[in-house]
C-alpha positions, 0 to 999 in steps of 0.5 A: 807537852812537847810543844810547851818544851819547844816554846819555852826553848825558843823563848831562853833563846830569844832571851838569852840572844836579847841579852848578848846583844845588849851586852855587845851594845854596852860595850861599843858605845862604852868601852871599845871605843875608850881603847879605840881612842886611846890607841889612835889618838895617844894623850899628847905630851905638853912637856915635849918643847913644841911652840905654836909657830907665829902666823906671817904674812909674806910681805909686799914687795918694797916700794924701793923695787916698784921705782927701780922698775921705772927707772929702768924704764926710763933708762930703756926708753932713752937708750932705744930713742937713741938709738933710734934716731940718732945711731939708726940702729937695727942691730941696737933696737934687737939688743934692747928687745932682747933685754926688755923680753929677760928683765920685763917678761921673764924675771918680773913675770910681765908684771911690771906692764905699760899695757895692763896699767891702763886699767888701774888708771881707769879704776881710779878715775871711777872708783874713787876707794882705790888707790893706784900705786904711783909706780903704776901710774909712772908706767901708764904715763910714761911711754906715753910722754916718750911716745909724744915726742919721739914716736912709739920707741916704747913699741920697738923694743921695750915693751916684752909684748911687742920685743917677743913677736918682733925677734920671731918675725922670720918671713913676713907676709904683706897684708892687704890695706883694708884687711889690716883696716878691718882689723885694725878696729878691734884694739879700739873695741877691745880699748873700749871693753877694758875701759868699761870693764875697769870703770864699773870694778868688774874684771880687768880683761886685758890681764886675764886675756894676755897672751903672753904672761902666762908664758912669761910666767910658765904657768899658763892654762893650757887654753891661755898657752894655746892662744899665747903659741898661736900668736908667737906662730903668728908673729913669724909670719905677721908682723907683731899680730898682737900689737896691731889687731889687739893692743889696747895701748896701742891705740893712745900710742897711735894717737900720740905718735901720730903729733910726735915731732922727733919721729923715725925717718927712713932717710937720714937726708933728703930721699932720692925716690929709688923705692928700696925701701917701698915693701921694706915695712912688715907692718905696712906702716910707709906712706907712698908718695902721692902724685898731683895728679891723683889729688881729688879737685876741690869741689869733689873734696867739699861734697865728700866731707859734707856726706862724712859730717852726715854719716859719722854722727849718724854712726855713733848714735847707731853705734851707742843704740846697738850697743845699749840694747846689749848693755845686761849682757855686758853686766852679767860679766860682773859677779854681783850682777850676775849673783843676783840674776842666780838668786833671782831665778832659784827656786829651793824646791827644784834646785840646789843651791850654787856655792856662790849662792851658800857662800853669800846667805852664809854671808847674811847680806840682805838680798834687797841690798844685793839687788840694789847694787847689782841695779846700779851696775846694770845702770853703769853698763847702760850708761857705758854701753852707750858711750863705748857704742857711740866712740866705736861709731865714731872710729868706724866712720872716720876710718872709712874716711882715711880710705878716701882721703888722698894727701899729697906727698914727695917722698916715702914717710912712715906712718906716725901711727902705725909706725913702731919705730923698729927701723927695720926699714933705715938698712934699705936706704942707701942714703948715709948721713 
């Protein structure tokens, strides 16, 4: 009897437990959470005068602007060749560089720039859905048309890249000739992979890897700003690091300068050979006089141009092999390219998926057409790989070829290339006009 008692005890109880709990339930998913939302989330009051504000998009800066910063920098460029060539003036060229690093680096952001606008005219050259601003194309163009007729006036003073490292300069330090050749060819190669890049609408290198607009900006990675303050550290020792042994518009500069007719002269008048201003560049950029004596004979000339017209074509076909081998590794800097060797190597049972591979299914492109595309690119770098390899080639070998070359010469003359125009050198000759 007992034990009948306890078992009908134990079963009210379960009972009595099921039915609490039944109830509590009811009342969560009913009830509770009715007053929870009406405590948290009171019924809005649409009598209370509130407007849906209107969606805007800031707008583009005004095209009036864009032609103001050209003519600024046409009234720069002629000031700073006048000053140049006829006034002669260290102190006029400062003045310049001065304004250029206020105005073109800090209140336009160094986004108004020479160097980066060749970019753009290589995207439009290749890609023909884009269009290029003309005030861009007026800024790729213009110092070039300067540079043609009056050297690189643009290098001394207007452009905030060169105009920062210039002012810095403290103690210069002279570097040997063939360091500053070897080092000399990486603005070719870094030309050539910016050209490569821009024509195949994969990134513009040379903006993402500028040293100095973050800091123009103040808002440089910290990676960027570290490379940004070594180079300004540089710059006090070695004259203009940048502009020499990375510019990429510095090489059409050089190339132009070097036909220039109105260029920088060391002396105003005739040079009277007292060597003054002999180490007087920190570039390096003075040609020494050459003596009679030092000229190779004709038949030594004849032979060594005979083995340079066989070693140079001979390096850029090297040069555009070498290079095409690495032409998929060139490539994978493109998103598409890349996106499709991703997709190509995921495996859904082993892996999960990248955000770049959600975002594309979410898409709804079909992979073939990614994969078409990204195969055409791939075919582009090759192409491009092969061009760049050979121009690079050709740099090397006619490099190698101005070491052995000796022109004769009776006084000290810049180099038309090299030369920068920043008349460091004209308070060294003791000549007067």
């Amino acid at each position: 009897m007992s034990e009948i008692l306890k078992y009908l005890t134990q079963t009210w109880n379960l009972k009595k437990l099921v039915t609490l709990l039944s109830l509590f339930v009811l009342m969560m998913t009913s009830g509770f959470p009715l007053l929870a939302q009406q405590q948290r989330f009171p019924k809005p009051e649409f009598e209370s005068g509130y407007t849906q504000p209107v969606t805007s998009m800031p707008e583009a800066r005004a095209d009036f602007f864009a032609w103001f910063d050209v003519l600024i920098l046409i009234l720069a460029l002629s000031l700073i060749t006048w000053l140049i060539l006829k006034k002669r003036s260290r102190r006029g060229v400062l003045a310049v560089s001065v304004f250029s690093i206020l105005y073109f680096g800090f209140f336009r952001e160094g986004c108004i720039c020479s160097v980066g606008s060749l970019q753009n005219v290589t995207l439009a050259l290749f890609q023909p859905e884009y269009s290029i601003p003309l005030s861009a194309m007026a800024f790729f163009i213009i110092p070039l048309v300067y540079t043609l007729f009056f050297g690189r006036t643009f290098c001394a003073g207007v452009c905030p890249l060169g105009a920062i490292q210039d002012v810095l300069l403290l103690h210069p330090v002279t570097m040997k000739t063939w360091l500053q050749k070897v080092l000399g060819l990486i603005p070719y190669i870094y030309l050539g992979l910016s050209v490569l890049y821009a024509a195949t609408a994969t990134d513009f290198i040379i903006c993402r890897y500028d040293p100095f607009v973050g800091i123009y900006r103040f808002d440089a990675t910290f990676f960027m700003f570290s490379i940004g303050a070594i180079f300004l550290l540089l710059s006090a020792f070695v004259a203009r690091p940048y502009c020499r042994f990375f510019c990429p518009y510095g090489v059409l500069l050089n190339w132009m300068s070097r036909f220039s007719k109105h260029h920088l002269t060391i002396t105003p008048n005739k040079c009277i050979q007292c060597r003054l201003c002999e180490d007087s560049c920190p570039l390096g950029a003075i040609n020494k006089p050459v003596p009679v004596k030092v000229m190779e004979d004709r038949p030594s000339a004849t032979k060594r141009f005979i083995k340079l017209s066989l070693i140079i074509p001979a390096l850029m076909i090297l040069g555009g092999w070498t290079l095409s081998n690495f032409h998929e590794n060139l490539a994978k800097v493109n998103t598409k390219v890349s996106l499709a060797n991703e997709l190509m190597l995921f495996k859904p049972d082993a892996m999960l998926p990248s955000v770049e591979i959600e975002a594309f299914k979410t898409a709804g492109t079909p992979v073939e057409e990614l994969y078409s595309e990204a195969a055409v690119i791939v075919e582009q770098f090759y192409i491009g790989a092969w061009i760049l390899g050979g121009f690079l080639g050709l740099v090397f070998g006619l490099t190698l070829s101005s070491l052995s070359v000796f022109k004769y010469r009776e006084d000290y003359t810049p180099d038309k290339g090299e030369c920068v125009s920043c008349a460091r050198c004209l308070k060294y000759c003791p000549v007067e006009k």
